[in-house]
C-alpha positions in Angstrom: -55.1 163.8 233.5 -57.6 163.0 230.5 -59.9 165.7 229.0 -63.1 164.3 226.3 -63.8 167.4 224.8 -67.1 167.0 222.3 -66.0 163.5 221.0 -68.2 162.1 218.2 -67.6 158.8 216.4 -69.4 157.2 212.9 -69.1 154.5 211.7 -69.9 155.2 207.6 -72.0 157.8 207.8 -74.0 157.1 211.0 -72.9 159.0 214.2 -72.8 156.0 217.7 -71.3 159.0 219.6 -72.2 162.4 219.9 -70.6 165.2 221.7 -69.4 163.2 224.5 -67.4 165.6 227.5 -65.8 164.5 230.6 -62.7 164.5 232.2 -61.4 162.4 234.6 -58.6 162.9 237.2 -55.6 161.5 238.8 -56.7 158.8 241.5 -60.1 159.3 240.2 -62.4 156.3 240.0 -65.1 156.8 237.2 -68.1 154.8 235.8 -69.5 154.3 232.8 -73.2 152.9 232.0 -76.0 152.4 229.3 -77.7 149.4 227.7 -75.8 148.0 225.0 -74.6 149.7 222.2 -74.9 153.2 224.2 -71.8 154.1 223.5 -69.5 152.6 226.8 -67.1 150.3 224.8 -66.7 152.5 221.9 -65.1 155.4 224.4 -62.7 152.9 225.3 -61.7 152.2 222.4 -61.4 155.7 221.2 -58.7 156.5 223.7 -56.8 153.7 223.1 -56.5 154.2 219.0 -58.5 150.7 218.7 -61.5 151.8 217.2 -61.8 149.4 213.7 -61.6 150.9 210.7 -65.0 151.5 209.5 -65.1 153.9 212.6 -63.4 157.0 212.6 -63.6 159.7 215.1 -65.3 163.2 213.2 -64.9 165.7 215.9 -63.3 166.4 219.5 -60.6 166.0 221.3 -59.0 163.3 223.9 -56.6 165.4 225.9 -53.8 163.2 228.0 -51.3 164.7 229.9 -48.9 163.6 231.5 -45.2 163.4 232.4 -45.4 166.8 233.8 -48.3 167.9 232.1 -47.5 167.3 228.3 -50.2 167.1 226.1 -51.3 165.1 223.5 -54.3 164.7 221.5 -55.3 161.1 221.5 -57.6 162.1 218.9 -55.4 162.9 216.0 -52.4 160.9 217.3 -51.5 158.6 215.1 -50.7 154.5 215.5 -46.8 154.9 216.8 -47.8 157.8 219.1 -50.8 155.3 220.8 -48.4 152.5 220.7 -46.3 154.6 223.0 -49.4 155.4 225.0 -51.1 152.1 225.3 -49.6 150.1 227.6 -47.7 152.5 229.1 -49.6 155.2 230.2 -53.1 153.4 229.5 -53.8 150.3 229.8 -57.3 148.3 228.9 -59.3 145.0 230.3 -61.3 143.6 228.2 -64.8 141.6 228.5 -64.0 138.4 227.9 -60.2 137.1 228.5 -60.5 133.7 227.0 -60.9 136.0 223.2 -58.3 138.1 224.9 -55.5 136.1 225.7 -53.8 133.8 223.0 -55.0 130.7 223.6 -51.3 128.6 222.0 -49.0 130.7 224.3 -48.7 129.7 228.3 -49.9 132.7 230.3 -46.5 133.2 232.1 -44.9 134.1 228.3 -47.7 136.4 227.5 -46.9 138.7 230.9 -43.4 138.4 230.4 -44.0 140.1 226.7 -45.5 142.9 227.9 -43.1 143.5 230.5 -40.2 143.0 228.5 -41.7 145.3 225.6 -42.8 147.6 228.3 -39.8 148.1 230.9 -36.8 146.9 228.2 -35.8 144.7 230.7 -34.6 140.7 230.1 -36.6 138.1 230.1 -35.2 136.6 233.4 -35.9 139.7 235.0 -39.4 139.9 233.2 -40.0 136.7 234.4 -39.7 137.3 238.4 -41.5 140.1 237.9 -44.5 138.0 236.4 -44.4 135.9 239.1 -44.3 138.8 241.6 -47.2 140.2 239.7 -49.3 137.1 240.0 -48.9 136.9 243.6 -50.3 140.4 243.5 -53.2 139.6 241.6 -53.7 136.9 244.4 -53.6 133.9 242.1 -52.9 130.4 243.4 -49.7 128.7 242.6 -48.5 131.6 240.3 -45.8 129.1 239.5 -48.3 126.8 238.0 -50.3 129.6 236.2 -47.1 130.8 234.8 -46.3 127.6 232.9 -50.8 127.0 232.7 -52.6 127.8 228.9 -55.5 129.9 229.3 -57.9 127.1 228.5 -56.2 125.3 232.0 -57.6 128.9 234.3 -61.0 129.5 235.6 -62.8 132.5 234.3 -61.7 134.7 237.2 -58.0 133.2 236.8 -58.0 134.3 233.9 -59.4 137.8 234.1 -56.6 138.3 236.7 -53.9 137.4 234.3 -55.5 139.8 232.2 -54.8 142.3 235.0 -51.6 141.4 235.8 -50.6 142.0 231.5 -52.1 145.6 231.9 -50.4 146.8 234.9 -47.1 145.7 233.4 -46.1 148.8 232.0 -47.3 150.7 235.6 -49.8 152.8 233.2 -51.5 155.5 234.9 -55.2 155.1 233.7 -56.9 151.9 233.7 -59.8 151.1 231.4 -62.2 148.2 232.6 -64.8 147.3 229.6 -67.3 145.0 231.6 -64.4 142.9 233.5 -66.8 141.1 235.7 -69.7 140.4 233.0 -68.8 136.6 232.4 -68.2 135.9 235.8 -70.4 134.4 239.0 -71.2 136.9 241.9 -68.6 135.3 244.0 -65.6 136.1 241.4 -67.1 139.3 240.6 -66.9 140.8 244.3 -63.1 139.3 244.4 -62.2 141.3 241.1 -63.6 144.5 242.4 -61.7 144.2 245.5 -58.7 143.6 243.2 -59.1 146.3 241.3 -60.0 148.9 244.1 -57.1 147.9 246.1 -54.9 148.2 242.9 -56.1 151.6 242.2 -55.6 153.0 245.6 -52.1 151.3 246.4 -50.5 152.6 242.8 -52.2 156.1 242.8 -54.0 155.3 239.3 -57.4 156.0 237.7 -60.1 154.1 236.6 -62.4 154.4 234.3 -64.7 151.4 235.2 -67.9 150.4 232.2 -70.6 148.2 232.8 -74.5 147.9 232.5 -74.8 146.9 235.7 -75.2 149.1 238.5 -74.9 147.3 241.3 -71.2 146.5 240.8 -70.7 150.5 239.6 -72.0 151.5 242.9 -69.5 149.4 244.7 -66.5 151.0 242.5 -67.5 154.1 240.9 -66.8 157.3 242.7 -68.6 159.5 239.8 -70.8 157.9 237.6 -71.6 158.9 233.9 -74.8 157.5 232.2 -75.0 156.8 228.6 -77.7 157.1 226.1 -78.0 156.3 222.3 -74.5 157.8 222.4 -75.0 161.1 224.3 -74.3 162.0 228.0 -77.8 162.4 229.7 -77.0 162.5 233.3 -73.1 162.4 235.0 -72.4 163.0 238.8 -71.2 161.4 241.9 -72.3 157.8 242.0 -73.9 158.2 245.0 -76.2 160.9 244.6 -77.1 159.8 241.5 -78.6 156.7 242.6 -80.4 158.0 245.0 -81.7 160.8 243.5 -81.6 160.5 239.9 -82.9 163.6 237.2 -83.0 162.2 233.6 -85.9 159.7 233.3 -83.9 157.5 231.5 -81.4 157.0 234.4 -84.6 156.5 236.5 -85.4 153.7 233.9 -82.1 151.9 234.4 -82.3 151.9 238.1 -85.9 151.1 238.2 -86.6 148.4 235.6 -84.5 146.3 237.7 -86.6 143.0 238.5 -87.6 142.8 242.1 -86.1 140.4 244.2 -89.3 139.8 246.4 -92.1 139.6 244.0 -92.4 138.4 240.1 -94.4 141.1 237.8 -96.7 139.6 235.8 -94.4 141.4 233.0 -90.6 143.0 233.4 -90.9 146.6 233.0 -88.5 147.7 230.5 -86.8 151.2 230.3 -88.6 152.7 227.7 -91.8 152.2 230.2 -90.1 154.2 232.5 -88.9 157.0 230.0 -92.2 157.0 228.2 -93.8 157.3 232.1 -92.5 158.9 235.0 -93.7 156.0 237.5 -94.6 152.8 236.1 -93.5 150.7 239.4 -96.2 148.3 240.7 -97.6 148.8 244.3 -97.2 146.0 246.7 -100.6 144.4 246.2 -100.1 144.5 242.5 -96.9 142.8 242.7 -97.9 140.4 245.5 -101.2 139.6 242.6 -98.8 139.3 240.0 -96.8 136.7 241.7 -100.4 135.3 242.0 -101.2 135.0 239.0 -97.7 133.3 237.3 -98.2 130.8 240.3 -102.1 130.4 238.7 -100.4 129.8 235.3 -98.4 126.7 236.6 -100.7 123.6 236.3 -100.9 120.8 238.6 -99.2 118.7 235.6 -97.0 116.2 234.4 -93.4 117.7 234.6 -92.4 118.6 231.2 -88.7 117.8 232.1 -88.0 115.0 234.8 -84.4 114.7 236.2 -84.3 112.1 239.0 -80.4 111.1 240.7 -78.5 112.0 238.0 -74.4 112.2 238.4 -72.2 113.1 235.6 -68.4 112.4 236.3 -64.9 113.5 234.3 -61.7 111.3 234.2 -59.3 113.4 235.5 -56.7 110.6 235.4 -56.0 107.6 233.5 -53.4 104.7 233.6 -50.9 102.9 231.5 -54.1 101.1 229.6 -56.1 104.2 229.4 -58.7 103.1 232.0 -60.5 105.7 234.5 -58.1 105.9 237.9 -59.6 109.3 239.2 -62.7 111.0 238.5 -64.4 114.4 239.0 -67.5 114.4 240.0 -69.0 117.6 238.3 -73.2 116.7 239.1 -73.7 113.9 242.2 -77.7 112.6 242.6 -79.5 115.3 241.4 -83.1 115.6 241.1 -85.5 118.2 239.8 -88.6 118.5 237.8 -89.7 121.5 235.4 -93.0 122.0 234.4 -95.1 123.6 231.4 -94.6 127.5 231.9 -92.5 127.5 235.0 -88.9 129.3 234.5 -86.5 127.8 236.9 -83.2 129.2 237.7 -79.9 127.6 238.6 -77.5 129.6 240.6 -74.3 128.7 241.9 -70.5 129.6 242.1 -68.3 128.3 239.1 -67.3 124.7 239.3 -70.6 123.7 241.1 -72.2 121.7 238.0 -74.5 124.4 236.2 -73.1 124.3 232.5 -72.7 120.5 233.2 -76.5 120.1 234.2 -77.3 122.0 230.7 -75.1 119.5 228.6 -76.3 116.9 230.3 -79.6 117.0 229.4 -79.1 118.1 225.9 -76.7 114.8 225.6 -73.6 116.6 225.0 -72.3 115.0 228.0 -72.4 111.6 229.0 -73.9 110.7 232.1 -72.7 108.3 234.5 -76.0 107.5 236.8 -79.4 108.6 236.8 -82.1 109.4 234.4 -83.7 112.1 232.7 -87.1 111.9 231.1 -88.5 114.7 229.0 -92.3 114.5 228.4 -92.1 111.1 230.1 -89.8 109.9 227.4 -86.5 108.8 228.6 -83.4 110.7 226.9 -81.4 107.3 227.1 -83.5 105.2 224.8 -84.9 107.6 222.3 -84.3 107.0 219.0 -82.0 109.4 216.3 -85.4 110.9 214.8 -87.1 111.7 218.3 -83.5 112.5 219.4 -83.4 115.0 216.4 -87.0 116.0 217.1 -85.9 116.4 221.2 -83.0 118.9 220.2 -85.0 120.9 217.7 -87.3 122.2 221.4 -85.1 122.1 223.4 -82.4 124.7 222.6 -79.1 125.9 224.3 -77.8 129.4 224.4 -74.2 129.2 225.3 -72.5 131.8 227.8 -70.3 133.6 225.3 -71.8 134.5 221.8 -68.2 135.7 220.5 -67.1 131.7 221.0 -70.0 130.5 220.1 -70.8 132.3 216.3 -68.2 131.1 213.6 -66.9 134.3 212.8 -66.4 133.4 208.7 -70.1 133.6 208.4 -72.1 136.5 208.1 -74.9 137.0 211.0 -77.7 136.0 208.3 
């Protein structure tokens, strides 16, 4: 049903993708990978007539057909012939929904938009059809998500509203750009269920991109791998796993980090394309591990969190004091020490961010106490407190949130 035929795309004068050719079928589920800025998202967004306009597409074709095989060139269509497309016939999910959804509309209206716009149905009808929509997309309460703000969902709630606004035009390709990225492991294996199941009960395709491989095994039923721009390796997903040709591919599935040892060093993927086999025997990795485990002195913690509990007021009475509380982090104690990386792992809602404010002071705490080089957080004064947040720094989940977009980069 869609035909790449030698697509390249510049933006100015410098070419992100060259000669790109595949086609995809109907039913088909395809995947799409490559470190960033390989050239994934910028496919996307050159069949849906979304590329921005310092982009512009210098050769190929995008053949679509459709409605009994009519053609058109996606290509050189131009912005009423994609609206007529998008939505309808393709559809796209993007990244991050909390950039994609409009945060001062309730999410129930924003479904009801696109179906409305979509079906030219009313907006009563649109409406039971939201709501039949959400039940699909297994949300709980759709009656309460209807009438929620997008700031009121989880993450994954809100990646399935997402969903639900893309299949309400019944389109018959589906473009996933890194759906799962932002969200924990748990989510991420109930959105792929989602999406398989959606696929397979409405007859549609997929074209599913993400840098992680894992998840593109589970989906993918051919795989195409992305480099610097250019095609280097496509087949079924399977096969090419297991037995991969381009040494770049062999880079992406090898430079993995192990999940039984720690290198003394994360192999990156230009090790593996500069050599064939850069992968450490067992006694070199079980000497690694050694040696980071030597690097850890028998010190003082450099951070010291003893029985700390951080709580939110969920509801308050007539006087505005606390009557019900969350509590987000209850006792918790741990200690980090010079050179040790420690990881925190959990599902959403278990306390992680909340941990990471908490010790930066961007969140009150309610009990406990946390001491960083045996200096209590609590009592330190506003030029060791300035001093405190100028080492210890805080990268936040999404940079697209988190970068104030009227400045340049520098």
């Amino acid at each position: 049903m869609l035909s790449i035929e030698n697509l390249s795309v510049a933006f100015n004068q410098e070419t992100v993708l060259k000669n790109l050719s595949f086609t995809i079928s109907k039913g088909e589920l395809v995947g799409i990978v490559g470190e960033s800025g390989s050239g994934k998202s910028i496919t996307a967004l050159s069949i849906m007539g979304l590329l921005p306009q310092s982009a512009k597409i210098t050769s190929g074709k995008i053949i679509l057909k459709h409605n009994n095989q009519q053609q058109i060139d996606l290509a050189k269509a131009n912005s009423d012939q994609h609206r007529k497309v998008r939505g309808k016939i393709i559809s796209m999910i993007f990244q991050e929904p909390m950039t994609s959804l409009n945060p001062s509309m309730r999410c129930g209206e924003q479904v009801v938009e696109a179906l409305v716009l979509h079906n030219s149905i009313k907006t009563s009808e649109a409406k039971q059809k939201c709501i039949t929509l959400f039940e699909e997309m297994m949300l709980p309460d759709p009656l309460k998500v209807f009438t929620s703000y997008p700031h009121q969902l989880s993450g994954g709630q809100k990646q399935r509203v997402m969903i639900a606004m893309t299949l309400a035009g019944n389109p018959l390709l589906l473009i996933a750009d890194e759906p799962t990225t932002a969200l924990d492991v748990t989510v991420q294996q109930e959105i792929i269920g989602l999406l398989k199941r959606i696929v397979s009960q409405r007859s549609m395709s997929l074209i599913f991109i993400s840098h992680d491989l894992g998840v593109v095994k589970e989906i993918s039923e051919r795989l195409i791998v992305l480099k610097d721009g250019e095609m280097v390796e496509i087949g079924q997903t399977s096969t090419l796993l297991s037995k991969p040709k381009h040494n770049y591919t062999k880079g992406l599935i090898k430079c993995r980090p192990p999940m039984h040892s720690r290198p003394f060093r994360l192999h990156t993927i230009q090790d593996f394309v500069d050599k064939n086999d850069l992968l450490p025997s067992k006694d070199e990795a079980a000497e690694n591990t050694s040696n980071i485990q030597n690097l850890i002195p028998p010190a003082d913690p450099l951070l010291h969190i003893s029985n700390l509990s951080v709580s939110y007021t969920t509801k308050r009475n007539f006087w505005g004091n606390p009557k019900k509380e969350f509590v987000a982090v209850n006792n918790l104690s741990v200690d980090l020490y010079p050179n040790e990386t420690l990881g925190l792992v959990g599902e959403s809602g278990c306390g992680k961010t909340t941990l990471g404010r908490a010790i930066l002071g961007l969140t009150p705490i309610a009990n406990g106490e946390i001491l960083y080089k045996g200096n209590s957080l609590i009592n330190m004064t506003r030029s060791e407190l300035k001093q405190f947040r100028q080492e210890v720094q805080f990268v936040f989940q999404d940079p697209f949130s988190s970068l104030n977009p009227r400045h340049t980069i520098g």
